[in-house]
ROSE-904383 format. One line per 8 residues: number of its first residue (from 1); for each residue x, y, z of N, C-alpha, C. Coordinates in steps of 0.1 Angstrom, whole numbers, plus 5000, padded with zeros to 4 digits. Example, Ala and Ser with C-alpha at 12.3 -4.5 7.8 and 13.67 -1.06 7.14 Angstrom:
REM ROSE-904383
1> 5132/4943/5078/5123/4955/5078/5132/4967/5078 ~ 5128/4978/5071/5137/4989/5071/5129/5000/5079 .
REM end
This chain:
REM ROSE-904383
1> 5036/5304/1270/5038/5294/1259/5052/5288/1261 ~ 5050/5276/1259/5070/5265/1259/5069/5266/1248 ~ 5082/5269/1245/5087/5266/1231/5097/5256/1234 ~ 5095/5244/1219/5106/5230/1221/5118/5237/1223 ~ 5130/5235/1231/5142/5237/1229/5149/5232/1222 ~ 5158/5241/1215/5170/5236/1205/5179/5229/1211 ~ 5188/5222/1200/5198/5215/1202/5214/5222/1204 ~ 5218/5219/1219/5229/5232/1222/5236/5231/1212 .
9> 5243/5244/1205/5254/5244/1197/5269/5248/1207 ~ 5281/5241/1200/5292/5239/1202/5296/5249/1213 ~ 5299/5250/1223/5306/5258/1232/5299/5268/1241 ~ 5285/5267/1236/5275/5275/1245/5277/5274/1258 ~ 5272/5287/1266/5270/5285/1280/5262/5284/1286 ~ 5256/5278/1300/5243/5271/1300/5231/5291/1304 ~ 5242/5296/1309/5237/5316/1307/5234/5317/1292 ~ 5240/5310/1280/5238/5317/1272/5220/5306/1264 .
17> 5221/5294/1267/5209/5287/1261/5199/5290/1264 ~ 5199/5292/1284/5189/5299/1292/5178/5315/1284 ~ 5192/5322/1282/5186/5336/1275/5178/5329/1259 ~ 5188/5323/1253/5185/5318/1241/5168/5310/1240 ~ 5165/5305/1251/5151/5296/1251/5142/5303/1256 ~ 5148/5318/1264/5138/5319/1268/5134/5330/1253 ~ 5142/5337/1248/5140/5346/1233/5135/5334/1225 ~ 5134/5322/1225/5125/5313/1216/5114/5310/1218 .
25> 5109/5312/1225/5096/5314/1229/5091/5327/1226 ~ 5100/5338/1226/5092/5353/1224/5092/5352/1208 ~ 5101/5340/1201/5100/5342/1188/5087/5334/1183 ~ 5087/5322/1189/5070/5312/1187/5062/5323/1191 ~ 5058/5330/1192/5052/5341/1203/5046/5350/1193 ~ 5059/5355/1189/5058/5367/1177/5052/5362/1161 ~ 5060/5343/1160/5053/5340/1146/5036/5336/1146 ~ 5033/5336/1156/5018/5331/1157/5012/5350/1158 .
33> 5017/5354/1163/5011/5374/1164/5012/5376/1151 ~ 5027/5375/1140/5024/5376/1130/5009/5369/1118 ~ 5012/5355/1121/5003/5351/1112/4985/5355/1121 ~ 4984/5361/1130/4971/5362/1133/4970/5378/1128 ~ 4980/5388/1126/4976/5405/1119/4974/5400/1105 ~ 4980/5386/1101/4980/5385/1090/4968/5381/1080 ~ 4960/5372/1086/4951/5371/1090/4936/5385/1087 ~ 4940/5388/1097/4931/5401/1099/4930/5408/1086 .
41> 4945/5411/1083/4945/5418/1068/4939/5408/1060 ~ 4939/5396/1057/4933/5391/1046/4919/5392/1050 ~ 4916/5392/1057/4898/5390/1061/4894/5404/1063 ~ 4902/5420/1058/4897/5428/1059/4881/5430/1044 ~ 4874/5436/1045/4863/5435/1036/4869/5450/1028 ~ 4862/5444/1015/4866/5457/1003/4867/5472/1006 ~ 4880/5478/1007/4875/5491/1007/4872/5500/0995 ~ 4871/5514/0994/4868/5520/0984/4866/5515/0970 .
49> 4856/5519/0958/4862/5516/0947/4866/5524/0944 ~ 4883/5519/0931/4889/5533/0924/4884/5542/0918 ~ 4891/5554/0924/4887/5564/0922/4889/5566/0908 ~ 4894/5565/0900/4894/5564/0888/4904/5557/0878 ~ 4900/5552/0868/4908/5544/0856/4920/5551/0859 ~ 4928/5552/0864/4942/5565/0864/4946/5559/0848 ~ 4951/5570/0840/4960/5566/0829/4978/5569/0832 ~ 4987/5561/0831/5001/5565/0839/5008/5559/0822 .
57> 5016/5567/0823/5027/5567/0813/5039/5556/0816 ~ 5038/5543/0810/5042/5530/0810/5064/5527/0801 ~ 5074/5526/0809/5084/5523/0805/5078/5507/0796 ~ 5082/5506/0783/5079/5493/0780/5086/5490/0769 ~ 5100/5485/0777/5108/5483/0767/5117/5492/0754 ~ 5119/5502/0769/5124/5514/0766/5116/5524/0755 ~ 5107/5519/0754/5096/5529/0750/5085/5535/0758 ~ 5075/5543/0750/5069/5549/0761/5054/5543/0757 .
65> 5045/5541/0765/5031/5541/0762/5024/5543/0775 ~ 5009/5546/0770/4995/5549/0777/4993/5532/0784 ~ 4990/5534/0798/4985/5525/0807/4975/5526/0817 ~ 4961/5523/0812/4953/5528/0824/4956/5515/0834 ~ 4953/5519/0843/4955/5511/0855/4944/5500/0857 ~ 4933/5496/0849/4929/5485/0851/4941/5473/0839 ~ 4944/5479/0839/4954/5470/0821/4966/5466/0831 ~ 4968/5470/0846/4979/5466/0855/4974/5453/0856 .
73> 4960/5442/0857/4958/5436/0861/4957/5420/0849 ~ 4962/5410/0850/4965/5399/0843/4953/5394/0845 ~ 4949/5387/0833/4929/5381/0831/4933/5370/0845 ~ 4944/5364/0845/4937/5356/0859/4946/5358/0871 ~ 4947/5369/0873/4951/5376/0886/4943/5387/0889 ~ 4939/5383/0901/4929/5398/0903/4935/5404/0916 ~ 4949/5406/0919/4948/5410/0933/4965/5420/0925 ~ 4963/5432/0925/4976/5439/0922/4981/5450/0935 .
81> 4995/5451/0937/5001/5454/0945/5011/5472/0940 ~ 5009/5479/0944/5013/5492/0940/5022/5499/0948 ~ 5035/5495/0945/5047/5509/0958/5048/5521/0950 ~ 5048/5530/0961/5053/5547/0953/5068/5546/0958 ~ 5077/5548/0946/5087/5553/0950/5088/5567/0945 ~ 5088/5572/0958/5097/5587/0963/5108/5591/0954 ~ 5104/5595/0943/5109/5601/0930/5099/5613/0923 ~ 5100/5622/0929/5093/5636/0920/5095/5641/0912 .
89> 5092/5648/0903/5094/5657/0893/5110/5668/0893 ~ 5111/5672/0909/5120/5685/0909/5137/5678/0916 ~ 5131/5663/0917/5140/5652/0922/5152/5651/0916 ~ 5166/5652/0917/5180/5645/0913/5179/5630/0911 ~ 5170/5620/0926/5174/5609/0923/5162/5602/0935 ~ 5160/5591/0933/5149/5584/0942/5154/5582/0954 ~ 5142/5584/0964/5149/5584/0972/5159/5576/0979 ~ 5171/5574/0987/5180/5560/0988/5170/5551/0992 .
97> 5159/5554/1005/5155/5542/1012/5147/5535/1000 ~ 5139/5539/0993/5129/5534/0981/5140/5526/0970 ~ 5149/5535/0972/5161/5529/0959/5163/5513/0972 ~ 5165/5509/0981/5173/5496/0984/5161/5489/0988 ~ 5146/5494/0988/5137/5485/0991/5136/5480/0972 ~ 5138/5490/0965/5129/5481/0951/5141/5476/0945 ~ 5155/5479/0950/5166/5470/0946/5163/5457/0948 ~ 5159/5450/0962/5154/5441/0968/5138/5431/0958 .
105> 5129/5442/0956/5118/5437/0951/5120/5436/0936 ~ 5130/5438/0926/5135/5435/0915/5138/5418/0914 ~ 5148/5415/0927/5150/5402/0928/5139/5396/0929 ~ 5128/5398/0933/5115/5385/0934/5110/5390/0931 ~ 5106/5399/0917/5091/5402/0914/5089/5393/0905 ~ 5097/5386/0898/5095/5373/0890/5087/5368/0890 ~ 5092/5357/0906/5081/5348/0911/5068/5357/0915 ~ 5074/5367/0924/5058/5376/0925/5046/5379/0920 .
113> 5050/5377/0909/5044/5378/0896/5031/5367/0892 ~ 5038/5355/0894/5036/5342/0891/5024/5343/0901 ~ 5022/5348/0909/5008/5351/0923/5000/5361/0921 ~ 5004/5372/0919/5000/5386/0920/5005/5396/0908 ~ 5001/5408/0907/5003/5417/0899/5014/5431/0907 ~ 5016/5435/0903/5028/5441/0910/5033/5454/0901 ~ 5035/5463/0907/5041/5479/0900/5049/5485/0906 ~ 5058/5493/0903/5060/5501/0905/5057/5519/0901 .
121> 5054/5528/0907/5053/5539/0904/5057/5556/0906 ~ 5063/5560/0902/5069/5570/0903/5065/5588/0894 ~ 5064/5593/0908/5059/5613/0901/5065/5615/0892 ~ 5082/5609/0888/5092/5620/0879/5083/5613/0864 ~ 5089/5625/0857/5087/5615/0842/5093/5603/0840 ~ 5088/5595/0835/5091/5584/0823/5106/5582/0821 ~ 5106/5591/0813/5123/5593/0808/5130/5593/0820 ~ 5129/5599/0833/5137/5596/0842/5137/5590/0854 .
129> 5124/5583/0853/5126/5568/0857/5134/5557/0854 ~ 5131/5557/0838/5135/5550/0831/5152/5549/0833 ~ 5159/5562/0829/5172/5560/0830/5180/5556/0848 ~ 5173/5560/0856/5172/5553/0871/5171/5538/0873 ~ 5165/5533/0866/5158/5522/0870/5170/5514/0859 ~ 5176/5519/0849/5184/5510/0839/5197/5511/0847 ~ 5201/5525/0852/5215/5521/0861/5212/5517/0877 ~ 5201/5513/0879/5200/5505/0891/5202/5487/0884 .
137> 5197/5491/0872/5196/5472/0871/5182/5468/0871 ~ 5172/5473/0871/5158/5470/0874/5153/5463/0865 ~ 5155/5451/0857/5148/5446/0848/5137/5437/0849 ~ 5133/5436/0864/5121/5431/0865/5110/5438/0874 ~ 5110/5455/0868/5100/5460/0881/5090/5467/0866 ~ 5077/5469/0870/5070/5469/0861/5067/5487/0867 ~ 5072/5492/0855/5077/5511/0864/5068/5518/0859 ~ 5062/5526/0862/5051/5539/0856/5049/5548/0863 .
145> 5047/5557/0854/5051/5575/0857/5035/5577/0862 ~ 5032/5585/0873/5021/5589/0877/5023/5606/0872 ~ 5029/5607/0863/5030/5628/0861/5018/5635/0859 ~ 5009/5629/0851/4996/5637/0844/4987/5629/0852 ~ 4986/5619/0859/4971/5618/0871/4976/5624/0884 ~ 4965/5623/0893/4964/5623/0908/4964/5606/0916 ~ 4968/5597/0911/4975/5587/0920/4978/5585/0927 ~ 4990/5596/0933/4999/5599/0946/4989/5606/0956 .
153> 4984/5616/0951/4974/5623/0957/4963/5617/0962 ~ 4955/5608/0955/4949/5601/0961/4945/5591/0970 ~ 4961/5582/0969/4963/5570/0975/4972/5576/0983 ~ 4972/5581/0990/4977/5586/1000/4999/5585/1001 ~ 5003/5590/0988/5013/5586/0981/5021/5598/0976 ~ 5014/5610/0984/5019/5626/0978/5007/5638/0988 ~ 5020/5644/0995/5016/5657/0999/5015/5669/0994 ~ 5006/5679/0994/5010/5688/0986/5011/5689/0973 .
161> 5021/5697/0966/5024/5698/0956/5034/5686/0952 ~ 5047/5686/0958/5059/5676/0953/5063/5669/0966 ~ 5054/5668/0977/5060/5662/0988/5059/5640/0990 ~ 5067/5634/0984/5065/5620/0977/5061/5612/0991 ~ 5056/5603/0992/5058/5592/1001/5054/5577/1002 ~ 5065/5572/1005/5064/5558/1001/5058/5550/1002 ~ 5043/5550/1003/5031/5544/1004/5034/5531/0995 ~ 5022/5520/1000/5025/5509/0993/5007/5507/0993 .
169> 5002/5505/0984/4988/5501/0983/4982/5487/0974 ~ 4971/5482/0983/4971/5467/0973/4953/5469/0967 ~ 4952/5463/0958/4939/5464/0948/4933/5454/0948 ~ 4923/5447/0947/4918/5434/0941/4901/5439/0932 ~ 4905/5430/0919/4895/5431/0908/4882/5425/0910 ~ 4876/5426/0909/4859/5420/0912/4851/5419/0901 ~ 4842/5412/0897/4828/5413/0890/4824/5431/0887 ~ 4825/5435/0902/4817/5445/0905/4828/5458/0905 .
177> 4837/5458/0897/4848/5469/0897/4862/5463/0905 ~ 4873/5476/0905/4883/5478/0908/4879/5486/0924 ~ 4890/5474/0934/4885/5483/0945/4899/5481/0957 ~ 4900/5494/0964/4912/5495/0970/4911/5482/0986 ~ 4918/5477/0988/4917/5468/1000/4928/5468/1013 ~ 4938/5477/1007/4945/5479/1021/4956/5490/1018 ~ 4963/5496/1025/4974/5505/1025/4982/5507/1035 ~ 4993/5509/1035/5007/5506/1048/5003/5519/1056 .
185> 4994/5523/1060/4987/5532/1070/4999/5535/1084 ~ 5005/5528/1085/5014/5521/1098/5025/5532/1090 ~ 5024/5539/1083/5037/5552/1073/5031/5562/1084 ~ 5018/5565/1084/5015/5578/1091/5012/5578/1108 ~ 5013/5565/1113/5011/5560/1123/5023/5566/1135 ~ 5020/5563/1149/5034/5573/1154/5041/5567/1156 ~ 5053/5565/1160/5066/5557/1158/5073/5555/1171 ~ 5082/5546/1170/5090/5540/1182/5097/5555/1184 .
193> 5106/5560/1193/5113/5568/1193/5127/5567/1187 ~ 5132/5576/1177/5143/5572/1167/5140/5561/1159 ~ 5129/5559/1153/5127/5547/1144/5125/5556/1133 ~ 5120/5543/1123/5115/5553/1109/5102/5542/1112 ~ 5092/5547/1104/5077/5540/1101/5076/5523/1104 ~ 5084/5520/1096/5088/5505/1095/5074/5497/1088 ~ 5068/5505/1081/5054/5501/1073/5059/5490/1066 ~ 5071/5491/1056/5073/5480/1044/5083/5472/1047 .
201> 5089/5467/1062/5099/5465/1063/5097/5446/1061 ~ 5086/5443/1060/5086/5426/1058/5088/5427/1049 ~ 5088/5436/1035/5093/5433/1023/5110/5435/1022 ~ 5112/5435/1032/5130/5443/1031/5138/5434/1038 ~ 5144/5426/1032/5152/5414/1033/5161/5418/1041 ~ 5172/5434/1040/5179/5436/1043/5177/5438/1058 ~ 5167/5446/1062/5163/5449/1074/5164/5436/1082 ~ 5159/5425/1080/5153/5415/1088/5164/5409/1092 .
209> 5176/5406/1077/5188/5398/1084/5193/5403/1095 ~ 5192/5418/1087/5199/5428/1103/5197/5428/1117 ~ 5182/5424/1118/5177/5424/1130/5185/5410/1140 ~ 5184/5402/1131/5187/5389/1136/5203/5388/1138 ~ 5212/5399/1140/5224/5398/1141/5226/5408/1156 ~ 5236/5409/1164/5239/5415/1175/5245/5432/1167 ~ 5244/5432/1159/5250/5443/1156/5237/5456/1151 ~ 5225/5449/1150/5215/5448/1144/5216/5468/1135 .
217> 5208/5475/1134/5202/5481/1126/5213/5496/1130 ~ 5213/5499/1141/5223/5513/1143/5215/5524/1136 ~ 5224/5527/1135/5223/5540/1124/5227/5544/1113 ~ 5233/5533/1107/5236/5527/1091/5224/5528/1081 ~ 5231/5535/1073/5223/5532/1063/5232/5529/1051 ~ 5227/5520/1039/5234/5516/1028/5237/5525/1018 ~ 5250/5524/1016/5253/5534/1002/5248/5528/0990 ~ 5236/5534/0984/5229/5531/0972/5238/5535/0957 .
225> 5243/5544/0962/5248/5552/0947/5252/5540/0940 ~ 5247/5540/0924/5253/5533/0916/5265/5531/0916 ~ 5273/5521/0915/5285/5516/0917/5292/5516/0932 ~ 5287/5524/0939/5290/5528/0959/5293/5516/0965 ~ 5300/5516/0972/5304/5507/0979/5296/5506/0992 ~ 5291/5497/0998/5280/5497/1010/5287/5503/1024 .
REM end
C-alpha cells in the first residue's frame, strides 16, 4: 500500500521522513485493519439471551434504589454498554487500572449517552461505591452495585468467590428480548509477552497518546490516589 506523503516539517532529516513514510503507511495499514475488525464486530449476529432481569442496587442521586437491568435501557436506545469495575466486597479501593479507565469514561459518557446506554458496575456495596465514585469526581457514570445478583458471574466479570475482572460487555434490546452481542474476550486471550490484555484500551485515551510518543508506555503506571500526583 503508498501512503500520500506528508509535508516535511522544519529541520527533519531525509533518514528521518524516509522512516517516517515508511511508518505511514503501516499507519494507513493499521486504520483500514482497524475499521475492517470493526466491522466484523458489528456484523457479529445476536448472542445469548439474558440470562436474567438481574436486579442491581442503583446510586441515584445519592440515594439508593432497585434497578433491574432491562430499566438500563432508554425507550429509544436499544444498544447498552456494561464495564465491571474491579471493586469487590473485601476491597479497600477499585482497582487503580479500572479507577484511570472510568476516570477517562466519566469525561465522555455525556455525549456517550446521546448514542448508547452505558453503566457502570461494581461487586462492593452501594454505599462504597458510592463514596469512591464522589471522591473520584464521577458525576457522570451511571454506577450499580452487582452484590445480591450473579452478574459478574455470569458475564464473565468474576471468578470464584471475590476474584473481580474487568470485563466490558455490550447488550442490544430487540422485539424478541434482551440479548448479549459481544464481550472483550481479548481479557482472557494470551498476551504479548510483558503486556497486560489490552482488551479496553481503545477506550483509554491515556494509553493511545502514550503510544504515539517515543517514550511510549514503559512501565509506568499512573498515580490514581485521590489528590496523588501522577
Amino acid at each position: 500500500m503508498s501512503a500520500t506523503q506528508a509535508e516535511h516539517f522544519p529541520g527533519e532529516s531525509a533518514t528521518y521522513r524516509a522512516a517516517r513514510d515508511k511508518l505511514l503507511e503501516a499507519e494507513v495499514d493499521l486504520r483500514q485493519r482497524i475499521a475492517d475488525v470493526t466491522a466484523m464486530r458489528q456484523a457479529l449476529p445476536l448472542g445469548g439471551a439474558l440470562k436474567e432481569d438481574y436486579v442491581f442496587v442503583e446510586d441515584a442521586f445519592g440515594g439508593d434504589r432497585e434497578t433491574r437491568f432491562s430499566e438500563l435501557f432508554d425507550d429509544d436506545k436499544d444498544c447498552l454498554v456494561v464495564y465491571s469495575l474491579m471493586y469487590g466486597p473485601n476491597d479497600s479501593a477499585a482497582c487503580p487500572a479500572c479507577t484511570s479507565l472510568v476516570d477517562g469514561l466519566n469525561a465522555t459518557a455525556a455525549q456517550v449517552r446521546q448514542r448508547i446506554n452505558f453503566a457502570v458496575v461494581g461487586r462492593a456495596p452501594i454505599d462504597t461505591l458510592r463514596t469512591y465514585a464522589q471522591d473520584r469526581g464521577w458525576r457522570n457514570i451511571r454506577l450499580l452495585s452487582s452484590s445480591n445478583n450473579t452478574y459478574n458471574t455470569d458475564y464473565k466479570a468474576q471468578h470464584g468467590d471475590d476474584d473481580q475482572m474487568p470485563m466490558l460487555n455490550v447488550f442490544r434490546k430487540t422485539d424478541g428480548g434482551i440479548f448479549h452481542t459481544y464481550g472483550t474476550e481479548l481479557l482472557y486471550a494470551p498476551t504479548m509477552p510483558g503486556t497486560h490484555p489490552r482488551h479496553v484500551d481503545m477506550l483509554w485515551p491515556m494509553w493511545n497518546m502514550l503510544d504515539m510518543t517515543p517514550v511510549g508506555r514503559g512501565d509506568w503506571f499512573p498515580n490514581v490516589r485521590t489528590g496523588g500526583a501522577a
